[in-house]
C-alpha positions in Angstrom: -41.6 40.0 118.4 -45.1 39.0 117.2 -44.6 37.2 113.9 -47.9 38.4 112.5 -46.6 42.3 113.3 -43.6 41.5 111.4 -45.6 39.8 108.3 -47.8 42.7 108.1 -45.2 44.9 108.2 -42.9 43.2 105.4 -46.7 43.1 103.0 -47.1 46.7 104.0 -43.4 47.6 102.5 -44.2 45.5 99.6 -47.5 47.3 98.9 -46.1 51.0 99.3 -44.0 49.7 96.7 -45.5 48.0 94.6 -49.1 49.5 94.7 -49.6 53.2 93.7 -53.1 52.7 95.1 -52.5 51.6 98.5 -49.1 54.1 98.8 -52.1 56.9 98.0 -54.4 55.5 100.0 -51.8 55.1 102.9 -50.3 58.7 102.5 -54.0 60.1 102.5 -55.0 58.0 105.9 -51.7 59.8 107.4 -52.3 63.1 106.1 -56.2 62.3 107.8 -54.8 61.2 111.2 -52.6 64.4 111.1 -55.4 66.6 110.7 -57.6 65.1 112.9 -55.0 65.4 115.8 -55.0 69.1 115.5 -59.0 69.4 115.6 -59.4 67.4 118.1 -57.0 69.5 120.5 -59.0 72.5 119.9 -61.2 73.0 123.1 -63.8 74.3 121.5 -64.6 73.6 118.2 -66.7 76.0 115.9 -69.4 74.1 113.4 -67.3 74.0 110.7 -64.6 72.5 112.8 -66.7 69.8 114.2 -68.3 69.1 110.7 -64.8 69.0 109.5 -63.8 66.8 111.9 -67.1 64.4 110.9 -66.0 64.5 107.5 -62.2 63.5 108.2 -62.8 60.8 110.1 -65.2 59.5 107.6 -62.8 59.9 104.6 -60.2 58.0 107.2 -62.2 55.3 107.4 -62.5 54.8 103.6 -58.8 54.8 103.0 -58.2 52.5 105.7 -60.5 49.9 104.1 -59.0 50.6 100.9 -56.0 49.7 102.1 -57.5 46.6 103.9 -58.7 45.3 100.8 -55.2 45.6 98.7 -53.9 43.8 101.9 -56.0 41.2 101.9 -55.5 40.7 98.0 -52.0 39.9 98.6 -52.3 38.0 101.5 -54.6 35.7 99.7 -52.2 35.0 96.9 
């Protein structure tokens, strides 16, 4: 196993935890990814499912930094 992967993974646990930022910020990404999977199986999306779609992975983006910064936080100290 890739030490790194299992680092990660142990600050990960610890920031669900310990953070109520980065658990929101991590349940919102999810709740994104989920979302996006089912518009993106559509064959053909109407407008508002494409702008949807836009917006989504946009707002996934955003938490995933968010939650790239908190992680980076703690690896630092």
């Amino acid at each position: 196993m890739d030490d790194r992967k299992y680092l990660g993974g142990m600050l990960i646990e610890k920031l669900l935890e310990a953070d109520a930022g980065f658990k929101e910020a991590f349940n919102n990404h999810r709740e994104c990814v989920k979302k996006l999977s089912r518009l993106l199986k559509r064959p053909h999306p109407t407008h508002v499912e494409a702008m949807e779609k836009d917006r989504l992975k946009k707002l996934k983006l955003s938490y995933k930094d968010e939650m790239q910064r908190k992680f980076a936080q703690l690896r630092a100290v």
